[in-house]
N, C-alpha and C positions, 0 to 999 in steps of 0.2 A: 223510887222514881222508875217508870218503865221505860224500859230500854237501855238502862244501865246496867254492866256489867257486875252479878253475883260475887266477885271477885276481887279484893285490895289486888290494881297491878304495879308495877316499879312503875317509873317515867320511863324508863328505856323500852318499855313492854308496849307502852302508849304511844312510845316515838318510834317504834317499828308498824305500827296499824296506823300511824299518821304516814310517814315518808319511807319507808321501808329500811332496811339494812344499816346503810350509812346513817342515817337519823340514828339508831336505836345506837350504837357505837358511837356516835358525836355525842351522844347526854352521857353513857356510860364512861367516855373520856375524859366529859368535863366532871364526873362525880368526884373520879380521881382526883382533877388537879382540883376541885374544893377539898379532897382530904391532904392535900399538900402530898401526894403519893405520884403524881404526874405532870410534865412541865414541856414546854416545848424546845425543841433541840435544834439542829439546821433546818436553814428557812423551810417551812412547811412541814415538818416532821414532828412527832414525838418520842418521850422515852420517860422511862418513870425516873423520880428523883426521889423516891426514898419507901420505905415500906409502908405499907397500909394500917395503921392500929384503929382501935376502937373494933365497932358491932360488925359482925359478919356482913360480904359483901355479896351482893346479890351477883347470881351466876355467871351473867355476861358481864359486869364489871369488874370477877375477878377474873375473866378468860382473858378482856382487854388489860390486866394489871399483868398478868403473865407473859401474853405474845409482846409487849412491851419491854424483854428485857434487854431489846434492841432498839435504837429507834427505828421508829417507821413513819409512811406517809397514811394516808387515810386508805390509799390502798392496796398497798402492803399490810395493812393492820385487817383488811375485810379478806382479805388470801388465806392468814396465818390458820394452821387447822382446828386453834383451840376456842380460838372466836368465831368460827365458823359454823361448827358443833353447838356452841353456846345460841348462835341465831335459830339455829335449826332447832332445839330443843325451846326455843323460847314459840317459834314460830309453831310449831306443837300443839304449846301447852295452849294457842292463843284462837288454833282452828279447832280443839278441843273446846274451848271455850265460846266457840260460836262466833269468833271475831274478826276470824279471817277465812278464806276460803280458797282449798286447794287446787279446784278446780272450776271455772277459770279463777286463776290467782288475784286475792284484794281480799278489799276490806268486804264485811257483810251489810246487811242494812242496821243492825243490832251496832255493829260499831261507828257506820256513820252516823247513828243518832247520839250514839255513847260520844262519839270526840265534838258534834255538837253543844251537848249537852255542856261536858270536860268545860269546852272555851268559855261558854256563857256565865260557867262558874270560879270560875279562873281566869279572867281577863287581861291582855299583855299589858304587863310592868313594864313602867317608864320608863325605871330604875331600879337598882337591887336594893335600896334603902326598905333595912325592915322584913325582906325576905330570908325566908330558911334556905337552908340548902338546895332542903326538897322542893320547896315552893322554885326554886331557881332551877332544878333537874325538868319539873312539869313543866312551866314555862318554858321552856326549851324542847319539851318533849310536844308541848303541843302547836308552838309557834316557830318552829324552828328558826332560821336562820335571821329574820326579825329579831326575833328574843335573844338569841348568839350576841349578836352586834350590840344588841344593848347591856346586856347583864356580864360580860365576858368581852369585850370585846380582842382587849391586847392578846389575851391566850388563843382566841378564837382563830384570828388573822395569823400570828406566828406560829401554832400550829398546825396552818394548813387549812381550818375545817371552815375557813371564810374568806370571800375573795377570790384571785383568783384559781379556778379548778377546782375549788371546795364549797360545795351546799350541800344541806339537807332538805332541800326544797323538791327533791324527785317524788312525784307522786310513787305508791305502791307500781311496782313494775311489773310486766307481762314475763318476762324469760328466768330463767332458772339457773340457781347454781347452788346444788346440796338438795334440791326440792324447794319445795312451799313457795316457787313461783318469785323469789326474788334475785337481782343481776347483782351479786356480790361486788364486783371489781369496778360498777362505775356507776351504783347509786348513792 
């Protein structure tokens, strides 16, 4: 199909070219708490509940399994330097890839047709009935905060990433922190 991306990317990869920063850390937090490795702590916080097993974890999910080995709020967790590093190296790989663009900062035309394309083919779920994990990560990666509330909801709200002071609904942002054009601490 043209105008798709050459490239398999995470959903965290997809929810940072959707909503920037805080999107791509909200799917990467919920990856955890589907591995049963992440859970929510005082109101609006998280903190991991147990180690991560099975198949290797992709980069910024395990930055975000690391900087977790305190709680924190959404952003405290976009501060911490290991996930921070992890955005910026994803953010990279993503304007390497022709999908984001450093100057001025966002998406390209290559990826607004890409995350079009994404939704038409992946349409928001009702409900998690029947869904994989992954299928619950993209949905989220591509609907954010809509798809949150449906598929997630209790984790979503006690952790912080919904409600109040928590969305992934910020478009790509103008201003910078680390590069690549995204406001770490309050998208």
């Amino acid at each position: 199909m043209s105008g798709m991306p050459t490239v398999r990317l995470e959903p965290y990869e997809i929810a940072l070219i959707r909503g920037g920063p805080r999107a791509a850390v909200t799917v990467a937090v919920l990856d955890l708490h589907l591995r049963g490795a992440v859970g929510a702590a005082r109101a609006g916080t998280m903190r991991t509940s147990g180690p991560v097993s099975g198949q290797e974890l992709p980069p910024l999910t395990r930055a975000v399994h690391a900087a977790l080995y305190r709680s924190a709020g959404m952003r405290q967790l976009l501060a911490r330097p290991g996930v921070r590093s992890a955005l910026a190296e994803a953010r990279g790989h993503l304007t390497a890839d022709g999908l984001l663009r450093s100057f001025p900062a966002g998406r390209t035309r290559t990826a607004r047709r890409s995350l079009k394309q994404w939704r038409e083919r992946n349409p928001l779920p009702a409900d998690r009935t029947g869904l994989s994990a992954r299928d619950t990560l993209l949905a989220v990666a591509l609907y954010g905060d809509r798809a949150l509330t449906v598929l997630a909801p209790r984790f979503a709200r006690e952790a912080g990433l919904t409600g109040r002071g928590g969305t992934t609904e910020h478009d790509v942002p103008r201003s910078s922190c680390g590069g690549g054009g995204f406001t770490c601490g309050s998208v």
